[in-house]
N, C-alpha and C positions, 0 to 999 in steps of 0.2 A: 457380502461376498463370501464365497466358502473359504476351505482351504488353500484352494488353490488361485482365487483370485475368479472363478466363476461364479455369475448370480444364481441367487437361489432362484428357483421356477417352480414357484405354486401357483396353484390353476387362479384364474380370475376368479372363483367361488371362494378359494380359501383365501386370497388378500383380503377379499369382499368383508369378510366373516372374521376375520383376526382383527382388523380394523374397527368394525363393528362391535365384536364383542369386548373388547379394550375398551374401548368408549364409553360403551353401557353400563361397566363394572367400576369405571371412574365417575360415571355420574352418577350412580346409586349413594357412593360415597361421599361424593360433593352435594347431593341435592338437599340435604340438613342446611348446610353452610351457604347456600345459595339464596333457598328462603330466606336467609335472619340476611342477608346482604339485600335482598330484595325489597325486603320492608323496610327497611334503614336508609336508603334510597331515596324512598318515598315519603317517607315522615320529614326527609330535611329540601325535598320536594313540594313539596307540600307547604310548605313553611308554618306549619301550624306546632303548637307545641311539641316537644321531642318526649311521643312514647316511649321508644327504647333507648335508653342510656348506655351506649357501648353494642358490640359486638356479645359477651360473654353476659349480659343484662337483658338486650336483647332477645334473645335466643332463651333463656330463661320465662322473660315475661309471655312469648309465644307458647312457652310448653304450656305455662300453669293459666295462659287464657283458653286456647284453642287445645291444649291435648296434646299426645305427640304426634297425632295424625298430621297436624299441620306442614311438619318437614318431609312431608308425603307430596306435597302442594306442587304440580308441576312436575312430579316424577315421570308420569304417561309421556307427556310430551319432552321432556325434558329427554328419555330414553328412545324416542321416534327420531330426534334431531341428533343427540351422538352417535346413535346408530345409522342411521346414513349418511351424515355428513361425515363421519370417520371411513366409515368402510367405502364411500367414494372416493374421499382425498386421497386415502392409503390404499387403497385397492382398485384404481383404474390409473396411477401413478407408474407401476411398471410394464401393464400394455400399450399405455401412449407411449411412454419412455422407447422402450423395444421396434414398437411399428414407426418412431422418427426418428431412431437409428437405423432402422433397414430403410425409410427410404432414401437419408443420406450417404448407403452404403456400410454403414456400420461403422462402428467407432462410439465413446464415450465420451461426449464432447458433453461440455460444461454448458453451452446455449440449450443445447437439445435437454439437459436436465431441468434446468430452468423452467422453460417452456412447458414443459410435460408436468412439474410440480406446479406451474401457473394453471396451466387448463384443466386438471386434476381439480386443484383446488376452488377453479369457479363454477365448475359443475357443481361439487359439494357445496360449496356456499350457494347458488341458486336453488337448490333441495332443503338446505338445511336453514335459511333466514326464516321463510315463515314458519316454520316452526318453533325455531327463537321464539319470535314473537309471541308463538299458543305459550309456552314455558311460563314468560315474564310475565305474560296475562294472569296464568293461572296460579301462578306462584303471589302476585300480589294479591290474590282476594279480590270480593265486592264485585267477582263477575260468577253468573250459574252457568256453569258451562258443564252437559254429562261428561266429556271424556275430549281427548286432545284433540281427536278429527271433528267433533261438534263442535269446538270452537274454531279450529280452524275452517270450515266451514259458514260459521257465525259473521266470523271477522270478513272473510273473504265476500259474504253478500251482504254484510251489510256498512263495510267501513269503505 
């Protein structure tokens, strides 16, 4: 809310894109720590002896096996999925909001927020799971996949 108690009104492109690029710039940052949690996962998953000992062991044993390319692992897709599912959730959040407050007449009613943050956010979650999925894939290894839409692609015709 401004100063005065009015919303801000950025166009649908700019919620789109501030949501979106928020998301992309926080997964850049997290996708190191995602990988070593990915694999850590999976090894006790797995139940087979424990490669990585800890988080900070872990993440260790990745660099001086694979490089530091590794914490690269799922970036592509990892940046397809913040980025739309953020800039949907946050950015089609205040033109639902706005058009079911003008159809009830207007007003700031607590259901209509509700609502609007509800269908906001399962538009972006129906956009943004399968791509999860390409992420988790490509973050745990033992799949040849060229690039995020190739496997999601992959997965889609053949699981």
């Amino acid at each position: 809310m401004g100063a005065q108690g009015e919303r801000s009104q950025l166009s649908l492109g700019r919620n789109l894109c501030a949501g979106g690029v928020s998301a992309a710039v926080a997964t850049v940052i997290t996708n190191p720590l995602d990988v070593i949690k990915c694999r850590l996962q999976l090894q006790v998953a797995s139940g087979n002896d424990r490669q990585y000992k800890g988080f900070i062991k872990g993440g260790r044993a990745l660099f001086m096996s694979d490089g530091p390319k590794v914490f690269l692992s799922g970036l592509e897709a990892g940046l397809l999925r913040a980025f739309s599912y953020a800039a949907l959730r946050l950015g089609l959040y205040p033109p639902i909001r706005d058009k079911m407050s003008a159809l009830q007449g207007g007003g700031d009613q607590f259901w209509i927020k509700l609502v609007s943050g509800t269908l906001s956010g399962v538009i972006a979650g129906v956009v943004g799971s399968p791509l999860e999925l390409v992420k988790v894939r490509m973050q745990a290894g033992g799949h040849q996949y060229s690039g995020a839409l190739n496997a999601l692609g992959v997965i889609s015709r053949d699981e």
